[in-house]
BAMI-256842 format. One record per residue (C-alpha): residue in one letter; x negated, y negated, z negated. Coordinates in steps of 0.05 Angstrom, whole numbers. Layout:
# BAMI-256842
('A'; (X; Y; Z)) ...
//
This chain:
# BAMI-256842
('X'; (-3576; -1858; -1607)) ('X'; (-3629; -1899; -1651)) ('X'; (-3609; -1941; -1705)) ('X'; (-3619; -2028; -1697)) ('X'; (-3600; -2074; -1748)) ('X'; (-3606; -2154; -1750)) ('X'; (-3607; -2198; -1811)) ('X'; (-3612; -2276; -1786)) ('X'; (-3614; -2338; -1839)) ('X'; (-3609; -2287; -1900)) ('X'; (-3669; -2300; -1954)) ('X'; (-3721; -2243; -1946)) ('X'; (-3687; -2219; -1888)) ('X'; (-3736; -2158; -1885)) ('X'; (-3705; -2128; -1955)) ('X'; (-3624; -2134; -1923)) ('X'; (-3656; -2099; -1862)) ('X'; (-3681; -2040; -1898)) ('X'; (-3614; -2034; -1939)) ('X'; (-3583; -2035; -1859)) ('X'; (-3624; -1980; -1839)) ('X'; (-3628; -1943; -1894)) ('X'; (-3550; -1936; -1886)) ('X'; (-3568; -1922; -1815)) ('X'; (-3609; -1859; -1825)) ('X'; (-3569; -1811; -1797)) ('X'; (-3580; -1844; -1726)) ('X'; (-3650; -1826; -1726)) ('X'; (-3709; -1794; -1767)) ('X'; (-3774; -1802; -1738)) ('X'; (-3790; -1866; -1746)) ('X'; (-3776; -1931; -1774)) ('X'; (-3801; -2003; -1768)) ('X'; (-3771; -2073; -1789)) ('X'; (-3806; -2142; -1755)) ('X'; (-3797; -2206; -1796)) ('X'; (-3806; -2278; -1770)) ('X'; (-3839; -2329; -1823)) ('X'; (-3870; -2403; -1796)) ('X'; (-3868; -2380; -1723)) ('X'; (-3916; -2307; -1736)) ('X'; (-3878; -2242; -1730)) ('X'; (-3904; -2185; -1774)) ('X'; (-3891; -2112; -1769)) ('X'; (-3887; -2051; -1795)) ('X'; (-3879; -1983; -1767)) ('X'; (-3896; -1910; -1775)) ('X'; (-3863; -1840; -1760)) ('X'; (-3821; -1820; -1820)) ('X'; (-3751; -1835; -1856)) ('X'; (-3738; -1904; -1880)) ('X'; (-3764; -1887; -1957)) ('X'; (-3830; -1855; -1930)) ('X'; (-3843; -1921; -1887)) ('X'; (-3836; -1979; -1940)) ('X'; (-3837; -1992; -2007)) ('X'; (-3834; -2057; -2048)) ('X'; (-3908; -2079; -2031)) ('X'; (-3894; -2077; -1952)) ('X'; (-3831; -2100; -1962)) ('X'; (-3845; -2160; -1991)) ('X'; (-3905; -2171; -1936)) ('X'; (-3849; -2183; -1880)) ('X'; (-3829; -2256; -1903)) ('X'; (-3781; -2293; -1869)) ('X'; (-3705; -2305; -1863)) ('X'; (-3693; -2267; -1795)) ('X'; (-3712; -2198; -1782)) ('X'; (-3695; -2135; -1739)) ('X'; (-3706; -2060; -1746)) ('X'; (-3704; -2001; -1724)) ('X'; (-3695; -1917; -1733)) ('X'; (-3724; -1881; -1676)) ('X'; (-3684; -1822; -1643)) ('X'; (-3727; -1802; -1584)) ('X'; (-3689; -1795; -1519)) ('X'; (-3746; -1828; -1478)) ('X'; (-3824; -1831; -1498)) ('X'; (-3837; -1778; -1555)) ('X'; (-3840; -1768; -1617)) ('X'; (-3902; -1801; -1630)) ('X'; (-3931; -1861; -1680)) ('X'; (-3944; -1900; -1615)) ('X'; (-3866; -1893; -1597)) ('X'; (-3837; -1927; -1662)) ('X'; (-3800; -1993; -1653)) ('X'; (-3807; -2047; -1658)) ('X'; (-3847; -2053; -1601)) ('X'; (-3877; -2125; -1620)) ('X'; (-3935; -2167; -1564)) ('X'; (-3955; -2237; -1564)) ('X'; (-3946; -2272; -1485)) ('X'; (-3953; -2341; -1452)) ('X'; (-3877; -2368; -1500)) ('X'; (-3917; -2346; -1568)) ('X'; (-3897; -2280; -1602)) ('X'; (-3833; -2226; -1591)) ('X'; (-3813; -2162; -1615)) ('X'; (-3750; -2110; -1593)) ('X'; (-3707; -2054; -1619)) ('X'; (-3669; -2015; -1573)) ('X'; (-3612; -1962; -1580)) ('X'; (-3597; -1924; -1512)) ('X'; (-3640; -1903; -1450)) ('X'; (-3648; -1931; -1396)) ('X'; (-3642; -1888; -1324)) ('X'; (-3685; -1923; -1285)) ('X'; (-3747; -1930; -1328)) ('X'; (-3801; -1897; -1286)) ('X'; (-3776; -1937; -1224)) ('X'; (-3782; -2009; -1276)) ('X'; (-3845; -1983; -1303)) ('X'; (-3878; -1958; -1234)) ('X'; (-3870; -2022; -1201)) ('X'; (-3893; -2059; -1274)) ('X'; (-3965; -2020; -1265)) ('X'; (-3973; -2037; -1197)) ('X'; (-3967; -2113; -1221)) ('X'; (-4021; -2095; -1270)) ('X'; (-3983; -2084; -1327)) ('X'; (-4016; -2040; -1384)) ('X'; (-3969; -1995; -1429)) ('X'; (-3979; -1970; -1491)) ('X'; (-3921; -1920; -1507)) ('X'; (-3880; -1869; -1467)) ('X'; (-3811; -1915; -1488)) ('X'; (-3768; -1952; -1438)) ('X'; (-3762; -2004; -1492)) ('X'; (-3831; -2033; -1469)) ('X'; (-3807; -2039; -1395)) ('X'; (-3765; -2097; -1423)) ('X'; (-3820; -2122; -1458)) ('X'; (-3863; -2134; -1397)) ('X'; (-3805; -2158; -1351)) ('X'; (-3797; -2214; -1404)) ('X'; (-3874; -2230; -1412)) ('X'; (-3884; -2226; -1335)) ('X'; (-3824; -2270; -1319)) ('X'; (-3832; -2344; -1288)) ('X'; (-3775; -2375; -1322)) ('X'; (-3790; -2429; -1367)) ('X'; (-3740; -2403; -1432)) ('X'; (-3735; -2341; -1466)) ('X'; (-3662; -2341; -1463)) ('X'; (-3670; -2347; -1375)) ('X'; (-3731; -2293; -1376)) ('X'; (-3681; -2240; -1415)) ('X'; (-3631; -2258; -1369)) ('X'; (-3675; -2233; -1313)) ('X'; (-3699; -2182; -1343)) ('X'; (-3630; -2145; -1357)) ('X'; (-3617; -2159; -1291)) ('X'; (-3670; -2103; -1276)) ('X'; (-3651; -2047; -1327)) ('X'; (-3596; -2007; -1315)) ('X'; (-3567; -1947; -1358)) ('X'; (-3542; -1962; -1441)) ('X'; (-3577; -2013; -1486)) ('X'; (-3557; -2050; -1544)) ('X'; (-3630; -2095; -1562)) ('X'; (-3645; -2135; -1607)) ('X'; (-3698; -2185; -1594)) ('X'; (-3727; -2227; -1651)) ('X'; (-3778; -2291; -1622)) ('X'; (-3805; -2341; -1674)) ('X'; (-3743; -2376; -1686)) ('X'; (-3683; -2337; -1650)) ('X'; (-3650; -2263; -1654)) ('X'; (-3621; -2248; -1591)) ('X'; (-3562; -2190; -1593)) ('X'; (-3545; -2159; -1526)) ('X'; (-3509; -2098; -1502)) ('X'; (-3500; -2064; -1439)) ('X'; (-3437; -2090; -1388)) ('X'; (-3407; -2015; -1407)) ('X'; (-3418; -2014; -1484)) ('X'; (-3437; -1952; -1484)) ('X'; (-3466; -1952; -1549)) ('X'; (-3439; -1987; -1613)) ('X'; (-3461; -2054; -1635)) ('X'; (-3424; -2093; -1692)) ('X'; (-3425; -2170; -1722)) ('X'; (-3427; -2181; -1790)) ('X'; (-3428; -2240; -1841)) ('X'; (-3471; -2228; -1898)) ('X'; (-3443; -2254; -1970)) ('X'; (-3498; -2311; -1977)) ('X'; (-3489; -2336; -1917)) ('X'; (-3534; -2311; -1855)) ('X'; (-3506; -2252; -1803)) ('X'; (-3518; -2185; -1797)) ('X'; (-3507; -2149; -1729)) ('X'; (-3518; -2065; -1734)) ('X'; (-3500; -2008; -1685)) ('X'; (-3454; -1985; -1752)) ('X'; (-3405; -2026; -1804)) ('X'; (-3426; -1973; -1847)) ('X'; (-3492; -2013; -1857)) ('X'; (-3445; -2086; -1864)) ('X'; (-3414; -2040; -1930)) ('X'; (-3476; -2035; -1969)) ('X'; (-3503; -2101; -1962)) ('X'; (-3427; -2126; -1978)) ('X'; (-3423; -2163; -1903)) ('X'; (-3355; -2179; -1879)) ('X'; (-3340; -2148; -1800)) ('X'; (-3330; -2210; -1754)) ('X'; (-3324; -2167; -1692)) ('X'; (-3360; -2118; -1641)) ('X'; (-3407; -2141; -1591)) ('X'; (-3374; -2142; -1525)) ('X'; (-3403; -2099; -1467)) ('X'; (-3435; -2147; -1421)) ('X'; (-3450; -2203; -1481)) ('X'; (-3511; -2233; -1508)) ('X'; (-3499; -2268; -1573)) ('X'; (-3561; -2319; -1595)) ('X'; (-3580; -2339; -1665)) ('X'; (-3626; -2394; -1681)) ('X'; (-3664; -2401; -1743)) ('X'; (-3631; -2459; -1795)) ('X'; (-3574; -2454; -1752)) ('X'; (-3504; -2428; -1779)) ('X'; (-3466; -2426; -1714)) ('X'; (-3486; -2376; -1658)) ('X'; (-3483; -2377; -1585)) ('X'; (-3450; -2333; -1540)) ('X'; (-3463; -2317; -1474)) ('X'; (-3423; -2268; -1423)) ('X'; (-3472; -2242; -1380)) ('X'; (-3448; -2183; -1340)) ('X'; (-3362; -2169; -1324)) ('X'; (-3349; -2117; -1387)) ('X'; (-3333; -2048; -1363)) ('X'; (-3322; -2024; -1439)) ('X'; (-3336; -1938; -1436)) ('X'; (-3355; -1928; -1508)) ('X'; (-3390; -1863; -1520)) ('X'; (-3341; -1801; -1541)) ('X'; (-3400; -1769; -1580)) ('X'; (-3397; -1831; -1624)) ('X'; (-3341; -1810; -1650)) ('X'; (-3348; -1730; -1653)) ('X'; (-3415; -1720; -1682)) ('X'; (-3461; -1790; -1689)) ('X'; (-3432; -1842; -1718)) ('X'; (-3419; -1836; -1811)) ('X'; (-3341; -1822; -1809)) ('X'; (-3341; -1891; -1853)) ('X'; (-3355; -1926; -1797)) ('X'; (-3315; -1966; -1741)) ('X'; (-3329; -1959; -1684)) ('X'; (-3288; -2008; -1631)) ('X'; (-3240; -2014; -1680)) ('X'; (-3222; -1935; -1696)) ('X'; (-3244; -1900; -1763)) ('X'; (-3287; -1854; -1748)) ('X'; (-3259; -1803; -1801)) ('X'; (-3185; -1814; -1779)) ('X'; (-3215; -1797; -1705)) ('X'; (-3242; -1739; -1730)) ('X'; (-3179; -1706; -1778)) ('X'; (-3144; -1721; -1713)) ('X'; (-3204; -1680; -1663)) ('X'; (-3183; -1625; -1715)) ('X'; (-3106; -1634; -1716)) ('X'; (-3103; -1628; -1633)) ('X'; (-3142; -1560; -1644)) ('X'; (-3092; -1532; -1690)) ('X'; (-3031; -1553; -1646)) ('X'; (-3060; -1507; -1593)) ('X'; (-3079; -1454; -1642)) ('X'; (-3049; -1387; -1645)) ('X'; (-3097; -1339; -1697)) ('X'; (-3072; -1325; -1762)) ('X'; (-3124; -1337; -1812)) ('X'; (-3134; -1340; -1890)) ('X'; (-3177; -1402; -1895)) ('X'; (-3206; -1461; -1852)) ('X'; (-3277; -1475; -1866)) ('X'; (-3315; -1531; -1840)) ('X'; (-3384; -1532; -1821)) ('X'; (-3423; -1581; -1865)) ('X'; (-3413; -1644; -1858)) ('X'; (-3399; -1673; -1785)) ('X'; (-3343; -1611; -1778)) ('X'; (-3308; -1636; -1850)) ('X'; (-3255; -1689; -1825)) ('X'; (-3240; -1643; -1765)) ('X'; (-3226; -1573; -1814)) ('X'; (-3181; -1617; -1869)) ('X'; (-3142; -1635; -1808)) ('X'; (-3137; -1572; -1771)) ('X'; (-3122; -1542; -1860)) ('X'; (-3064; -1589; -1860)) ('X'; (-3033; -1582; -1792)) ('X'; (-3036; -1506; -1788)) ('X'; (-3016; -1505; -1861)) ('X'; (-3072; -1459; -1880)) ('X'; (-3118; -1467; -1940)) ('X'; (-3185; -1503; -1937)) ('X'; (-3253; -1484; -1960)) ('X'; (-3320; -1516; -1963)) ('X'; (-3338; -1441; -1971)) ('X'; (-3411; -1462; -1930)) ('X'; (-3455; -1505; -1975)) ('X'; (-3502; -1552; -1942)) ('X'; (-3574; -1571; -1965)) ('X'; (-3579; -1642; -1960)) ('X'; (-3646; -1643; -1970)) ('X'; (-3650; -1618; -1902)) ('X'; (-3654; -1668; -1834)) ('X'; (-3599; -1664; -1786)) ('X'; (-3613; -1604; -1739)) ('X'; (-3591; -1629; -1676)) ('X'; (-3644; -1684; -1672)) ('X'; (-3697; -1644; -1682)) ('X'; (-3734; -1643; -1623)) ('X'; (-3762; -1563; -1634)) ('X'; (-3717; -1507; -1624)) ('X'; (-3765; -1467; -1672)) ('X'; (-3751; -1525; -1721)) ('X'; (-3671; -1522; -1704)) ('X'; (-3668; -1445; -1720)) ('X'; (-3714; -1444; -1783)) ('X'; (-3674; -1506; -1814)) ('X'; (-3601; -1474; -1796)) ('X'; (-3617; -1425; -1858)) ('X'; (-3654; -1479; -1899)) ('X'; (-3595; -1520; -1894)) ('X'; (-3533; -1477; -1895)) ('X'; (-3509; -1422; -1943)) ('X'; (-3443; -1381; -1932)) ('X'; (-3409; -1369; -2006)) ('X'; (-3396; -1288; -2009)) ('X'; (-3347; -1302; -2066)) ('X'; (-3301; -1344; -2021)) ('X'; (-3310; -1308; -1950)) ('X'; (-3304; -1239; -1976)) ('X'; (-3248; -1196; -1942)) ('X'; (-3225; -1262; -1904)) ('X'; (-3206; -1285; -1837)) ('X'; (-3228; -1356; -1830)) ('X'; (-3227; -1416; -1776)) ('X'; (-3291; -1443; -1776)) ('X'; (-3285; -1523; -1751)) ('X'; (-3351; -1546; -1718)) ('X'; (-3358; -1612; -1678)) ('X'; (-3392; -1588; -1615)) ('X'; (-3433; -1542; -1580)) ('X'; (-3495; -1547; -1555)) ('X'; (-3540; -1503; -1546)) ('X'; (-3514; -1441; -1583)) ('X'; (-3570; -1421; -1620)) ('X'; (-3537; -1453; -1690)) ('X'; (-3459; -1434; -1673)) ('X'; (-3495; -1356; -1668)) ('X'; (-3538; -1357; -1733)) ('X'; (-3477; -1390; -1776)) ('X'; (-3433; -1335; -1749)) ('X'; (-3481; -1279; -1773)) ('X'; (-3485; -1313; -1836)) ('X'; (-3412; -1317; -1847)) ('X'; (-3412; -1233; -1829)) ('X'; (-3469; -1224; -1876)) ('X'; (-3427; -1259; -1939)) ('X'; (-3370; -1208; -1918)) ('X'; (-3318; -1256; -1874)) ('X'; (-3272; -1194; -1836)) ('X'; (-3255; -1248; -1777)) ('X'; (-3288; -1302; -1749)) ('X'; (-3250; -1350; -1706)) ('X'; (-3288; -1411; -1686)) ('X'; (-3255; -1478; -1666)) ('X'; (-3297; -1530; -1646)) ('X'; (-3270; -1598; -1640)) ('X'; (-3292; -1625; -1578)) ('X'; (-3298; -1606; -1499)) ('X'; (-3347; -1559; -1467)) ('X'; (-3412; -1596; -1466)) ('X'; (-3425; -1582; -1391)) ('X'; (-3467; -1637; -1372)) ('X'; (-3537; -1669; -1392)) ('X'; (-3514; -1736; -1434)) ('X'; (-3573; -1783; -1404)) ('X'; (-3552; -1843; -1437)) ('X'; (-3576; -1826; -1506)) ('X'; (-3557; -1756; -1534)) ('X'; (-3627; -1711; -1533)) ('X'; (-3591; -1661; -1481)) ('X'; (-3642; -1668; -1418)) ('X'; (-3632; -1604; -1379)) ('X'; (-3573; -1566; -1356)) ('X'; (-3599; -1504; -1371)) ('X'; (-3607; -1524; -1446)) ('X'; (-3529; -1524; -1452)) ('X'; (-3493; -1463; -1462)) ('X'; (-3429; -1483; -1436)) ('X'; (-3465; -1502; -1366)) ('X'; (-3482; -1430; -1369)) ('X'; (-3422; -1391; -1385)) ('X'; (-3349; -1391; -1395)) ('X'; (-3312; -1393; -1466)) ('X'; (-3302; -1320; -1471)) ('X'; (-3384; -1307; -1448)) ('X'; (-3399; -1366; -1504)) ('X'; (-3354; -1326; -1562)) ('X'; (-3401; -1261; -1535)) ('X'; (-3461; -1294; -1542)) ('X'; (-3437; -1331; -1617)) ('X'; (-3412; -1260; -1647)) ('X'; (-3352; -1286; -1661)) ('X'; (-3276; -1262; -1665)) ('X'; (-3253; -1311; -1620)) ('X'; (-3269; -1387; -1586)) ('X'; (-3232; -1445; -1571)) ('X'; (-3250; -1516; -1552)) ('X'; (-3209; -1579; -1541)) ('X'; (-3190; -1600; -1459)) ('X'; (-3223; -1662; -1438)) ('X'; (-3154; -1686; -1447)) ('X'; (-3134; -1671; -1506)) ('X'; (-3200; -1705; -1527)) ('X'; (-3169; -1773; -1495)) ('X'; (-3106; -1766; -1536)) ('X'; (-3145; -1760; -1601)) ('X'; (-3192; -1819; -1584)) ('X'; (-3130; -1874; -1550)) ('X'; (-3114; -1858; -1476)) ('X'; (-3110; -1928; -1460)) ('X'; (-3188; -1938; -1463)) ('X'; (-3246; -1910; -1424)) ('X'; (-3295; -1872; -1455)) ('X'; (-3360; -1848; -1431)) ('X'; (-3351; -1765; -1419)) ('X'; (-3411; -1755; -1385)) ('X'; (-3425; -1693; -1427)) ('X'; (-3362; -1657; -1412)) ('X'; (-3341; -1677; -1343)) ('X'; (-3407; -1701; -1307)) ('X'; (-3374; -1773; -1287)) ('X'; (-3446; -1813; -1284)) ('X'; (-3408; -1885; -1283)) ('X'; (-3475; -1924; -1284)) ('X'; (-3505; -1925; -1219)) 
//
């Protein structure tokens, strides 16, 4: 669930592409990198850390040129490691190329086995560079062909973004499983971004999404772009997109995120049946969800658990010693609100437990009498291996036990998720989405 933006025929493209990610942080914190194409060189820069800790004005203005691409790593596949930051940049037999990925691809060690016993020499743990050497290895005599053949060879969720000395190439998988947007910046150019959130600070206007299955092709000096269809578009958008990842001021295949969410929360309080004094969301993925769940059951809302948002996002963290030691960093019940009270505590998922168990405590520490936690999603029963950082079974709880063994294990009052179902009703029933997480259906083969 990285982060890749585009900026193509903007004047120094490199400063719009640090805006994009910069908007784009919340998609990944471990590393960041832009490349930037000026008189047929690409340059790059990269290094484990958030967007601020990577560049400043200096580098910035080193990465000339008006087409660029970048990236904020979220490690599925590789590690988290300096050598693992994107763009993953190489000079072969057409002149230079660099890529930015968001998704993982499922058969990366088969790709990559086959790749070394060609000869080929890797220098990260990433699937990313598998594409990278079934480009360069290629016999085709164009770019455009060699990419062709080279998605022709990947299979799982991708959205790439491929920058060559004149040309940005935009490309996502045929089942568009992860979000990828087209922009038109204000002075001219495009922008294209896994988030319109990013289009909203550089004041772009949102042409369209990227269709599953397309590759769109920009050429440097060139206003129009071409479009290609490459694979028949099976369109299963990720639910989690929608739940947790995406900024709720996003749109993602043409839903607000934050309606998506108020509604996640309004589907839980039709099914409700506690009484309680006060909904309280927890900070700030579970906020659309509680003011939803507040107005449908009628019942005062709260922000009565403050976050610290100088704090990273818990859930990408790849530790668990990190995850437990930054739920109290980051969240802090108020004793003046909870005191004496039942609440509903909206959360959007899940996962492994460990942080649904410590905020409970927290909330009986700062006096709460009942605890009755809502969370605004399915069981997550399933490893999600098309992006999410879930890569065992036994890491999910839900695998592991039923709601009432879940509520045991949490501390709290009582426990209710939303049916697979009632998850489709929230999100549009006439579209597929990819469930993998909560009903196991592995649709790419």
């Amino acid at each position: 669930m990285c982060a890749i933006v585009g900026i193509i025929n903007q004047e120094s493209a490199a400063k719009s592409a640090y805006y994009g990610l910069f908007a784009l942080q919340h998609r990944g914190q471990e590393a960041s990198g832009i490349s930037a194409s000026c008189e047929h060189h690409i340059s790059t820069i990269k290094k484990k850390g958030l967007v601020t800790d990577v560049f400043n004005e200096e580098k910035l203005n080193s990465l000339k040129g008006a087409m660029a691409i970048g990236h904020n790593r979220y490690s599925t596949a590789g590690k988290n490691s300096g050598d693992d930051a994107q763009p993953v940049a190489a000079k072969y037999d057409l002149g230079e190329i660099s890529i930015v990925h968001n998704g993982n691809l499922i058969n990366k060690n088969e790709v990559r086995n086959a790749l070394v016993r060609d000869g080929a020499i890797f220098q990260s743990n990433m699937d990313t560079e598998n594409i990278l050497h079934l480009i360069a290895k290629s016999t085709k005599n164009t770019l455009t062909d060699r990419i062709i053949e080279a998605l022709e060879n990947i299979k799982g969720a991708y959205c790439l973004l491929i920058l060559s000395r004149s040309k940005v190439f935009a490309v996502r998988d045929p089942y568009g499983v992860r979000p990828l947007s087209l922009g038109r910046l204000k002075n001219g150019g495009y922008i294209v971004a896994s988030e319109t959130c990013a289009f909203d600070l550089l004041g772009a206007k949102f042409i369209r999404d990227v269709r599953p299955g397309e590759m769109l092709i920009f050429s440097e000096g060139k206003d129009e772009y071409k479009s290609v269809q490459l694979f028949t578009p099976k369109p299963r958008i990720c639910a989690f997109e929608y739940i947790y990842f995406a900024r709720p001021d996003s749109v993602i295949e043409g839903k607000n995120v934050y309606d998506i969410r108020k509604k996640l929360g309004q589907m839980l309080a039709q099914k409700s049946t506690c009484k309680a004094d006060l909904v309280i969301p927890v900070p700030d993925s579970g906020v659309p969800a509680a003011l939803g769940y507040a107005k449908s059951a009628g019942i005062d809302f709260e922000m009565a658990i403050v976050r610290n948002h100088y704090v990273g996002r818990t859930f990408i963290e790849p530790s668990q010693e990190i995850r437990n030691l930054k739920v109290k960093l980051k969240l802090n019940p108020m004793s003046a609100v909870l005191k004496g009270k039942s609440v509903v505590v909206i959360d959007d998922s899940i996962v492994r437990g460990t942080t649904s168990k410590r905020i409970v405590e927290m909330l009986r520490q700062a006096g709460a009498s009942k605890i009755h936690m809502k969370i605004a999603a399915p069981e997550i029963k399933f490893p999600e291996i098309y992006g999410i950082d879930t890569p065992t079974k036994e890491e999910l709880i839900s695998a592991q036990k039923n709601v009432n063994e879940v509520c045991e294990f949490i501390g709290a009052d009582s426990l209710e998720f939303l049916s697979i179902d009632e998850l489709k009703m929230a999100l549009g029933a006439q579209n597929e989405y990819s469930l993998v997480s909560f009903d196991g259906d592995y649709f790419i083969k």
